[in-house]
Structures are given as C-alpha cells and as structure tokens.
C-alpha positions as CSV (number, residue, x, y, z in Angstrom):
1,X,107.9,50.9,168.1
2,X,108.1,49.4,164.4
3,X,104.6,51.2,164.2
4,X,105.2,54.0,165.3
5,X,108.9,54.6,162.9
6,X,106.6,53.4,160.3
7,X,104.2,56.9,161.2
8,X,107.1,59.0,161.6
9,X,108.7,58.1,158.1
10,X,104.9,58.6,156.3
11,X,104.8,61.8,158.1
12,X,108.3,62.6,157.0
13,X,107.3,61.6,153.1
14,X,103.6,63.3,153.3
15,X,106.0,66.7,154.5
16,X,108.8,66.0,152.0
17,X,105.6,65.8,149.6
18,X,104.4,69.1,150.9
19,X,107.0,71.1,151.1
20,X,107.9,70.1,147.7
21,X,105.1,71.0,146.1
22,X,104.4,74.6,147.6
23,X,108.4,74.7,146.0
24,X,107.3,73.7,142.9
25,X,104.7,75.9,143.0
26,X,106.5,79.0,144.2
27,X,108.8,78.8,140.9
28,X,106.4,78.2,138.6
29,X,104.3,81.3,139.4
30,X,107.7,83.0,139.7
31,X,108.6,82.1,136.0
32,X,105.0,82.1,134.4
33,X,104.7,85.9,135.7
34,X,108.2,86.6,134.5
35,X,107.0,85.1,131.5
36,X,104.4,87.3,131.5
37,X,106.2,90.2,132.3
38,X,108.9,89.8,129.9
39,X,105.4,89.4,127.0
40,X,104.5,92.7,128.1
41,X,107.9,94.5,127.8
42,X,108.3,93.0,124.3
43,X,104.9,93.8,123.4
44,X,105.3,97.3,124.4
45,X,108.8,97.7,122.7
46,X,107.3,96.2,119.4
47,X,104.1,98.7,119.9
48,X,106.5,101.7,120.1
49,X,108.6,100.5,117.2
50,X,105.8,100.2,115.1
51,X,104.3,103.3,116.0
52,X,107.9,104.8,115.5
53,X,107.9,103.2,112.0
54,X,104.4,104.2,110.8
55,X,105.2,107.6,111.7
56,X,108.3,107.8,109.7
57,X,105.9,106.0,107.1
58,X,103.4,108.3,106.7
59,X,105.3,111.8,106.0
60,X,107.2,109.6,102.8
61,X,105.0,109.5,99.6
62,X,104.7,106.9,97.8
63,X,107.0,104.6,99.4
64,X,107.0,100.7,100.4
65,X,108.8,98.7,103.1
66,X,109.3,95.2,104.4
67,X,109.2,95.4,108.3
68,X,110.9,92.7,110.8
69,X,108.9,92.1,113.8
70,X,108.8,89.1,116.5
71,X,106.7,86.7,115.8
72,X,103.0,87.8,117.4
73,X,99.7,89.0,116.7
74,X,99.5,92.8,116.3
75,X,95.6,93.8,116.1
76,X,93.9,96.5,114.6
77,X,90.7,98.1,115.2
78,X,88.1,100.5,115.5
79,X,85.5,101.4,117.9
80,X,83.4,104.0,117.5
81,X,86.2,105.5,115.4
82,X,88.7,105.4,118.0
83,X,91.3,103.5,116.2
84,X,94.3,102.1,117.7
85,X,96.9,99.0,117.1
86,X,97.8,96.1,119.9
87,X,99.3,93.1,120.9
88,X,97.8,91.4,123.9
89,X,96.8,94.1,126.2
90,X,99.1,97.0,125.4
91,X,97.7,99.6,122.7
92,X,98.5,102.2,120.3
93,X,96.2,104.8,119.2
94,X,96.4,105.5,115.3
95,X,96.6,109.2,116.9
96,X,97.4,111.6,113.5
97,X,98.0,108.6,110.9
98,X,95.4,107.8,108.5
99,X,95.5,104.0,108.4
100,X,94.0,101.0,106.8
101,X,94.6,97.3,108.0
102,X,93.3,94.0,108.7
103,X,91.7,92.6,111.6
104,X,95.7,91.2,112.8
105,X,98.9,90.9,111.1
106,X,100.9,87.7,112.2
107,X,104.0,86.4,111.5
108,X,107.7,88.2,111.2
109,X,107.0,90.7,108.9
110,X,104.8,93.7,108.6
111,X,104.1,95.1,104.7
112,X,104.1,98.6,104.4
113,X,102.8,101.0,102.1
114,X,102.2,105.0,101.4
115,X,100.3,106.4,99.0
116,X,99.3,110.2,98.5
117,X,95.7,111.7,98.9
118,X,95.4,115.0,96.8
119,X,92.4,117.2,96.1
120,X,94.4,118.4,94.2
121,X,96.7,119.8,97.4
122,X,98.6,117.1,99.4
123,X,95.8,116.4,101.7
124,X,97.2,113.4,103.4
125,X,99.6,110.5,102.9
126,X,97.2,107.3,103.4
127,X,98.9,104.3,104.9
128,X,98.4,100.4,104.3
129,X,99.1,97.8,106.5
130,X,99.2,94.1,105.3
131,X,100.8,91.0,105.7
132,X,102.5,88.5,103.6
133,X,100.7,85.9,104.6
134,X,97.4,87.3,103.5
135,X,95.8,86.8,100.3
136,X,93.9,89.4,98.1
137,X,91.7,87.7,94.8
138,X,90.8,90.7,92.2
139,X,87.1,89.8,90.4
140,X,86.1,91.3,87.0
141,X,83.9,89.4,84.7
142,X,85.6,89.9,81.4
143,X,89.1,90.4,82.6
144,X,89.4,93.7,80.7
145,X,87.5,96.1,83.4
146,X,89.9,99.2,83.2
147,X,89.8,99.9,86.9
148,X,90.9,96.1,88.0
149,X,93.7,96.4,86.0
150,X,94.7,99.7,87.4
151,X,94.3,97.8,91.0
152,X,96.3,95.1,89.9
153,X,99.0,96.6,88.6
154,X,99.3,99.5,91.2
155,X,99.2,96.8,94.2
156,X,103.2,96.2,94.5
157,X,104.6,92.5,93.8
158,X,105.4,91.7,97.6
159,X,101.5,91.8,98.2
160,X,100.0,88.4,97.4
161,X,97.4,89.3,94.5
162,X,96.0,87.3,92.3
163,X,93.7,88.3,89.3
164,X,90.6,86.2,88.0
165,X,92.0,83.0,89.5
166,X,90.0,79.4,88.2
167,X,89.5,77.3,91.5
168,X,90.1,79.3,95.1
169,X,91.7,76.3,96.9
170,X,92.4,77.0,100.4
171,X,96.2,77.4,100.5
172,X,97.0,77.8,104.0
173,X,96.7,81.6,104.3
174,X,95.5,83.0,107.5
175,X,93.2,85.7,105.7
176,X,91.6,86.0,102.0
177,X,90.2,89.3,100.7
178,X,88.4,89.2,97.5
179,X,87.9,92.3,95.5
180,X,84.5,92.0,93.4
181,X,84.8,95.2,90.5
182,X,81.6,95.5,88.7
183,X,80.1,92.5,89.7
184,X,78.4,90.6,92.5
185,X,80.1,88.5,94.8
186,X,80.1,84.9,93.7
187,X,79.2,82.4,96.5
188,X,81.0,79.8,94.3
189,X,84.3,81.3,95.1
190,X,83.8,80.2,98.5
191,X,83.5,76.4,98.6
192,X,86.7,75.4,98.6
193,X,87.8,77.5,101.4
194,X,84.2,77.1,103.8
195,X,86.6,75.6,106.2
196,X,88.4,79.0,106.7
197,X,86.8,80.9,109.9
198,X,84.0,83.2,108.7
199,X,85.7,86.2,110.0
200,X,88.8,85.3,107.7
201,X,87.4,85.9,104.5
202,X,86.0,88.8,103.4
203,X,85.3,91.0,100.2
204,X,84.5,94.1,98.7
205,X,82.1,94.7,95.6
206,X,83.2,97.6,93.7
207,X,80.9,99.3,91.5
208,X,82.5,102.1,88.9
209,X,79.7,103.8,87.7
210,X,78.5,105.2,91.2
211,X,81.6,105.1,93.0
212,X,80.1,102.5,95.9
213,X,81.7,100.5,97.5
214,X,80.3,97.6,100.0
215,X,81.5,95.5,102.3
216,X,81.2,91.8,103.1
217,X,81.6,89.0,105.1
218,X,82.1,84.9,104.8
219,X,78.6,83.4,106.6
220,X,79.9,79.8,106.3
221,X,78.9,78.9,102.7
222,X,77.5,82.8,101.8
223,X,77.8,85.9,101.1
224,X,76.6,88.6,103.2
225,X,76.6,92.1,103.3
226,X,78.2,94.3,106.3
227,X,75.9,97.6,106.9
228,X,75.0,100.1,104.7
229,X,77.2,100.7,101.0
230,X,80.1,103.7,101.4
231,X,81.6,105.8,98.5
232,X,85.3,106.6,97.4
233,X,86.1,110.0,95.0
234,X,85.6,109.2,91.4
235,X,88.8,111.1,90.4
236,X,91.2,109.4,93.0
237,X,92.2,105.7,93.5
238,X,93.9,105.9,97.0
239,X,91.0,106.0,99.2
240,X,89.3,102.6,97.2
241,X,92.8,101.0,97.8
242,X,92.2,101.7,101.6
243,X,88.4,99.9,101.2
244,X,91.0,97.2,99.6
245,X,93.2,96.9,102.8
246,X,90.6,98.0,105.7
247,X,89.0,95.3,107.8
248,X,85.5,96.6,107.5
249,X,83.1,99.0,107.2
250,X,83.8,101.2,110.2
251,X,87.7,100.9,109.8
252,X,87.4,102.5,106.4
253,X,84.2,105.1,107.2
254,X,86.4,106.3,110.4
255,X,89.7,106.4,108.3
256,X,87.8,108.6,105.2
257,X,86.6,111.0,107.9
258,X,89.9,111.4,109.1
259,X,91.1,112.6,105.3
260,X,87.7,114.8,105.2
261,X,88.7,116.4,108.4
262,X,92.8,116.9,107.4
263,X,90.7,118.2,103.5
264,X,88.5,120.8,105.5
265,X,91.6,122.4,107.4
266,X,93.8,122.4,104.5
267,X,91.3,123.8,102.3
268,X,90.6,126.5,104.9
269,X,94.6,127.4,104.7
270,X,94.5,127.6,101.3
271,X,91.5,129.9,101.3
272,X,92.8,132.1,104.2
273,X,96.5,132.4,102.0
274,X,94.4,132.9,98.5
275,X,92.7,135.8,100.2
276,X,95.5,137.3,101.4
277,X,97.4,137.0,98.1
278,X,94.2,139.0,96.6
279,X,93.8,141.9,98.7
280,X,98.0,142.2,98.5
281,X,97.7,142.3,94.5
282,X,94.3,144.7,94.8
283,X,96.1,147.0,97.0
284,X,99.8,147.4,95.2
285,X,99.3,146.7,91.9
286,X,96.0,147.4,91.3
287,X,95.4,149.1,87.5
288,X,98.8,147.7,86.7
289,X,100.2,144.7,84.1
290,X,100.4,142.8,86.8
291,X,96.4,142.2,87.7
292,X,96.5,138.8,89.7
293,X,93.6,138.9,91.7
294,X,91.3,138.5,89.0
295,X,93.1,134.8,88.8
296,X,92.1,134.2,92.7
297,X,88.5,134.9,92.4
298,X,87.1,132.0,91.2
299,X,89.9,129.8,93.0
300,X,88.6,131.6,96.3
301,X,84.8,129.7,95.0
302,X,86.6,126.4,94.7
303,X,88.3,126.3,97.9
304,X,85.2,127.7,99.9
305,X,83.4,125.1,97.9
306,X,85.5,122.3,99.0
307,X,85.7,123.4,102.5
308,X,82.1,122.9,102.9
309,X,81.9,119.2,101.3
310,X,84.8,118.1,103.3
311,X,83.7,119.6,106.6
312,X,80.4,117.8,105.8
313,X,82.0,114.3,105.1
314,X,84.4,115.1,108.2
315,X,81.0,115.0,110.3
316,X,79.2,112.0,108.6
317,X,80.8,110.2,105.9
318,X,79.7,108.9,103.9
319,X,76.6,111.6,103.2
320,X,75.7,112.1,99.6
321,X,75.7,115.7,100.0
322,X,78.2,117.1,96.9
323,X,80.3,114.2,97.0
324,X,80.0,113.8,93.2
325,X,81.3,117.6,93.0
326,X,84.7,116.8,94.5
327,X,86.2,115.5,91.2
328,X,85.1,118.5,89.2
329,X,86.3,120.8,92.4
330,X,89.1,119.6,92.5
331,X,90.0,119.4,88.6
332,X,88.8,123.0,88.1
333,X,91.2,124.9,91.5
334,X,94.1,122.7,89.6
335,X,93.2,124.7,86.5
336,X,92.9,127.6,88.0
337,X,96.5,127.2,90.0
338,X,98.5,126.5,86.6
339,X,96.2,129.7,85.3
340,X,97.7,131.5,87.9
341,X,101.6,130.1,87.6
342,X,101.2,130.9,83.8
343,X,100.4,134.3,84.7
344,X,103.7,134.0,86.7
345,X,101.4,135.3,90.1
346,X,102.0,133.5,93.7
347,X,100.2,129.7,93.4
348,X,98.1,129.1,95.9
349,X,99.2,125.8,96.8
C-alpha cells in the first residue's frame, strides 16, 4: 500500500508538473504574440506619422525640424529604385517625395531637412533624412577649397559635422560619413575606427572640376569604391547634398531620376504655357508697342532644350548626354524670364 501512495503522489507531481507547464506555456505565447502585435501597431502608427510628417516636409522650402519618435530602427532603401521606409516588417513607399537617407535612423529623434531644386523653376523640394547620432567628416586638403566651405556652412548646426578633423577616434556613433572634396579618400582616416562594421562607414569623393561624384564603402582597413562614378549639376548644390545624405549609389541615382522626371514635366508646362502666351501676343497685339512674343522665342528653345536632357536623365541617369548644358540652360531661360518681366509681358514661370 505505502508503494503504491508513493506512485499515486509521483503521478500527482509528474501531472501537477504537466499541467503546469502547458500553463506556462499557454501565457507566454499569449504575451510574446501580444508583444508582437502591439510592435506592429506601433510600428505602423510611427510609419504613418512619419510619412505624415515627410509629406508636410516636403511642400516647405527650406525648412528644418527635430522629430520625436519611439525608440526603433526605421530603414531606408532602395531596390531597383523602388524606394520605401520601414520598421520591422511594415513599409512605406517614398511614393511622390524625393528623399535622401541613411541605411537606418535609430534613436528618439529623426533630423529633418528641405531644401529647393530649381532649374531655374521650382522643380522639386529635396528632402534629407539624418540622425543625430550620426557623424559626417568634411575632407579638403588645404582647408580653403571653396565648395567645402560652402558644405560646411550650409549643413545646419544640429547635424554632427566636423571639418578637417586631426585623429578620427571612434566616438561611439552608430554611422560615420566622410565627405572627400577634391581629393582621394585617405585609408589613414580609417584606423582608428576599423572596429566599426564595414557597412557603417562610408564616403564620398567629390571632384569640382567635372562635377563627379563616387561612392564608397569601409572594406575593414580600405577604401573601396561602390559601382560606377555619378554626377550632380554644376550650377546647383542641392542634389550633391543628397550624395552627402544618401546611403549609396542606387539611393542617390534613383532619387536624381526622380528630380529629372518632376524637371521633364515641369519643363513641358512651361513650354506648353510659353506657347500659348506667344500665339495670344501674335494674334492681339501683333504690329503694336506691345510685341512680346519676340521675348518667348528663344525661351520656347530653352525649355524644349531642357525638356529633352531631363527626359533623358529621367530614363538613365546619370548619362553624359548634355548634362554639362543644364547650368548654361538654365542661367540663360532665367535671363530670358527677367527680359520678359522688364518688358512688363506675362513671365513664364
């Protein structure tokens, strides 16, 4: 008898044991799927706030904000130029915002900033994403190279920049970015941070008289370049500060594309509303004091002119074809609008 009450109160234990367990169990998938739920909802809220704020973000020139977030990883990429923003697995697409980011943005706040894209019309206000906890190091060899100082003093205060720095000690920031103008990249500047994951340190090497740009990455002690060099317009500085604040290579070809494609249907407004101003002027007041459409003519050549370069960087930048025109495009229809405003005619833009 004393063996079996001994059997029964194992038994009893072993089912106490059992029982207790698939208990135990029950409530923690409960909670870690609640947990995992409740990820997702916040995920999506900050996603939608973002996007909410972007938006608002990208129709105000020239402005710069601070923005609170929770505490998380929010991603950016692009693949095959379909560019898009996430936490986890919940996604934004960029849709009709021209964006330029790192890889991910962590921490509680989000760095902002607008800047406007003209040639010479509003083509597009360019947005850059940043955090600050990331690091940007500006490289010129003399100190005195006119366009570093330019980027240095346009990049505002709350963005961590540093110019022509001695020693790069690794100071605990999650990404570096080093900004190389008019001279190679310099392996030296990498051996006090080689501990830093290869695919947190990157750089760009500027070179002024040709307008490239190209792209690089850490390979542990090194140097290397990403793909194939890429261009920004000699007579603009917006579009190089995008190469400043893009990932990579494809981040910043796909965004440029973008701004070709919102140039070539601007452009073609412009034209359509410059011919219709003409033929208006050639019809009522033709013989009279009043002769604008002589004025639109060779504004018409500009804006056709700039319609087929940016329909042809929309397709393929960067492809060499006329991009070293736009500048001169671009100066001469901005002549040719104040021409026409002196003349106290309709402007064209």
């Amino acid at each position: 008898m004393k063996k079996r009450g001994a059997i029964e109160v194992q038994f009893n234990w072993l089912f106490v044991l059992i029982v207790g367990a698939m208990i135990l169990i029950f409530f923690t998938t409960a909670i870690m799927r609640q947990k995992d739920i409740s990820e997702a909802k916040i995920a999506a809220t900050i996603l939608t706030d973002l996007e909410t704020i972007t938006t608002g973000a990208k129709v105000s020139r020239s402005t710069f904000q601070v923005i609170s977030v929770p505490d998380t990883n929010i991603k950016f990429s692009c693949d095959d130029c379909l560019c898009k923003f996430s936490i986890g697995d919940n996604s934004k697409p960029f849709r009709d915002k021209v964006i330029f980011a790192p890889e991910y943005i962590k921490g509680r706040q989000v760095l902002a900033w607008t800047q406007e894209f003209s040639m010479p019309f509003r083509v597009s206000n360019l947005l850059y994403l940043t955090s600050p906890q990331l690091r940007y190091i500006i490289r010129d060899n003399n100190g005195n190279n006119l366009l570093a100082n330019l980027i240095d003093e346009s990049l505002p205060d709350e963005i961590l920049h540093e110019r022509n720095p001695g020693i790069i000690e690794d100071n605990n920031h999650y990404k570096v970015k080093f900004i190389y103008i008019d001279m190679g990249p310099d392996d030296t500047d990498l051996e006090y941070i080689s501990k830093m994951k290869d695919s947190d340190v990157t750089a760009i090497n500027v070179l002024t008289a040709t307008n490239q740009i190209t792209f690089y990455g850490k390979d542990s002690s090194n140097w290397a370049p990403e793909g194939s060099n890429t261009f920004w317009v000699a007579s603009t500085r917006e579009d190089l500060l995008g190469a400043i604040f893009a990932e990579d290579l494809e981040m910043y070809n796909c965004q440029m594309r973008e701004i070709f494609n919102r140039m070539k249907i601007a452009s073609r407004i412009y034209e359509s509303k410059t011919t219709n101003l003409k033929a208006y002027f050639q019809e009522v007041y033709s013989g009279s004091q009043r002769d604008c459409e002589v004025y639109y003519t060779p504004a018409l050549a500009s804006l056709a002119a700039l319609y087929g370069i940016s329909q042809a960087q929309a397709n393929n930048f960067p492809t060499g074809i006329n991009l070293n025109e736009l500048s001169g495009i671009s100066i001469g229809l901005n002549t040719e609008n104040n021409n026409i405003m002196i003349k106290h005619c309709p402007e064209i833009y």
